[in-house]
N, C-alpha and C positions, 0 to 999 in steps of 0.2 A: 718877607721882612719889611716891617715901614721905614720910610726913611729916618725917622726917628731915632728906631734902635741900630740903623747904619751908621747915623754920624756920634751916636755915644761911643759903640763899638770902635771906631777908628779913633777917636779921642783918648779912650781908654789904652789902644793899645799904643799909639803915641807916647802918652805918658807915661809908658810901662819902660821905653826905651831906655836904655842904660844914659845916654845921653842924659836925660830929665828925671831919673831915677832919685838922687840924690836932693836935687831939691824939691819933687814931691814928697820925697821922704822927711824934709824940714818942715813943710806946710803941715804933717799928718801929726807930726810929733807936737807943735804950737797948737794943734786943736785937738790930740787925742790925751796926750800927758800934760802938757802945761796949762791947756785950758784958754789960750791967749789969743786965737782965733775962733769966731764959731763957725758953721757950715757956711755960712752964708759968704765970709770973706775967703774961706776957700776957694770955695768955686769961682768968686771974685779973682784971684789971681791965680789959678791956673790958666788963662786963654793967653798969658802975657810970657809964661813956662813954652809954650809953642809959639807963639809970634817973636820969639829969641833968635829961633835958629833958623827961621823961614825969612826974618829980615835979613838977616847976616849972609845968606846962601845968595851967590854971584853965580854968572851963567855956566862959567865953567865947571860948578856945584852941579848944576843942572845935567850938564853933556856929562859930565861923571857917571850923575843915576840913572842916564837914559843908556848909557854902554853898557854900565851893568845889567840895567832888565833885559837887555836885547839880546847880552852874551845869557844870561839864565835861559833864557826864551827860548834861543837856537838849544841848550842842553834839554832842556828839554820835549821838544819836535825833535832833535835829532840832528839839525840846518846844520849844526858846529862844520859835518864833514860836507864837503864838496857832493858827495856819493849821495846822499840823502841819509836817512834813518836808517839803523840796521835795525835788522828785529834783536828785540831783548831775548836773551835767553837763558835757560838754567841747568844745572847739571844738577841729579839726585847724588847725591854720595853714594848711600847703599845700592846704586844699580853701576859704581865704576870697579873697574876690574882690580884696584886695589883694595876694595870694600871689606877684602877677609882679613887683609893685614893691619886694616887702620880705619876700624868702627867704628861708626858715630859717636858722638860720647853722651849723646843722648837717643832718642827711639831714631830717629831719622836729623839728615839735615838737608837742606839745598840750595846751592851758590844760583843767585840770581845776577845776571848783568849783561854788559857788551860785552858778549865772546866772539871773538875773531874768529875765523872758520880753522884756524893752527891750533886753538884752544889757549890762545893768551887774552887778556883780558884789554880792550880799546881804552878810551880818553873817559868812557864812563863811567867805569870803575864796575863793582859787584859788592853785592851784601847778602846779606844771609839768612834762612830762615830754619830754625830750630823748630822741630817738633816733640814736645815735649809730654809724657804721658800721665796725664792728672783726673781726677775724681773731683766734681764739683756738685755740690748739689746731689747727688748719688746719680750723676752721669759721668760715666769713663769717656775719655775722647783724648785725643792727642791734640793739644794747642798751640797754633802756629808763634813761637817767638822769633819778632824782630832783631836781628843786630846790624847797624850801619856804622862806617866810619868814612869821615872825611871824604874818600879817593871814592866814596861810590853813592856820593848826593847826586850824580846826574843821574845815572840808571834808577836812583830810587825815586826821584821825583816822575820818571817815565812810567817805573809800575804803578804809581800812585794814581797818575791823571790814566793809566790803562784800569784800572779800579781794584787791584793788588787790595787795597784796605778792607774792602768787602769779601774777600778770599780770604781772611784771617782767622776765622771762625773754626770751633772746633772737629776736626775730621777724623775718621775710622780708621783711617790707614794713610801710607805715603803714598799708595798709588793714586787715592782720591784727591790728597794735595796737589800731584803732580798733574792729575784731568783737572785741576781748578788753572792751572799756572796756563796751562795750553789752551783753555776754553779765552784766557786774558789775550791769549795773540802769542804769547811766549814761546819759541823753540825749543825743542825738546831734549840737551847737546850732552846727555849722559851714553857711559860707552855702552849701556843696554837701552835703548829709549823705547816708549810703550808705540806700540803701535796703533797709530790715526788714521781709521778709515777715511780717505778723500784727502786727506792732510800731506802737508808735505813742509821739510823746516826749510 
């Protein structure tokens, strides 16, 4: 990428911020509906839309955003505990021993996250992935769906940079989903877990 399409790209998303949302949205409206700006005065006053709140920001603005990236940082390396990083890991539904009483409500699912070795869930929280059974294109495959909430952005942002995003593709079965989660580093922590040659959770 040139630096070019770097510094549009962060300009743009700057401007998307909720913070400067409203008054790009006044600029867009004086040049798309009233007609009373043209492009050119646009582009004119948006750099004074972000030199608003970059003048206004004092140091302790500063040491604010630098605490935040560093608490984000340690969640996800793992730093947060004293102990180091636990490994992520995930449970199949259909291979836990309640699986007869309480079915997935679709083909498969599987809780992803910090699981403590008691099987409670740590500071990272867990999310989910749904395997769902659909025809595309006249390929059958079961397609990984995402659900996160709030309590398990840390663990989600860990399978991310572990490459979870590229795992989402569509698969034949849950045992194959489950050798994608394991091939990521993931442990295995369902009450039937497949067995990993050389492997150990």
């Amino acid at each position: 990428m040139t630096d070019a399409l770097m510094i549009r790209r962060f300009l743009a998303r700057t401007l998307a911020d909720d913070a400067l949302a409203d008054e790009v949205a006044d600029l867009l409206f004086a040049h798309v509906v009233e007609a009373r700006l043209d492009a050119e005065e646009v582009a004119e006053r948006l750099p004074g839309l972000i030199e608003g709140p970059l003048r206004a920001a004092r140091t302790d603005d500063w040491r604010a955003v630098a605490a935040q990236l560093i608490a984000e940082a340690r969640e996800v390396d793992g730093e947060a505990s004293p102990a180091g990083p636990r490994r992520l890991r995930f449970v199949d539904c259909d291979r836990q021993r309640y699986s007869s009483r309480v079915p997935a409500a679709q083909v498969g699912e599987f809780l992803v996250g910090d699981f403590l070795d008691d099987g409670s869930t740590g500071e990272g929280g867990e999310f989910k992935v749904t395997l769902i059974e659909l025809g595309q294109g006249g390929r059958w495959g079961l397609y990984p769906y995402l659900e996160a909430f709030d309590g398990g952005k840390a663990a989600l942002r860990r399978a991310i940079a572990a490459g979870l995003l590229d795992a989402l593709g569509p698969v034949a079965s849950l045992e194959e989903f489950a050798r994608r989660l394991i091939g990521l580093g993931f442990g295995d922590r369902s009450d039937r877990p497949l067995r990993v040659v050389g492997g150990a959770d």
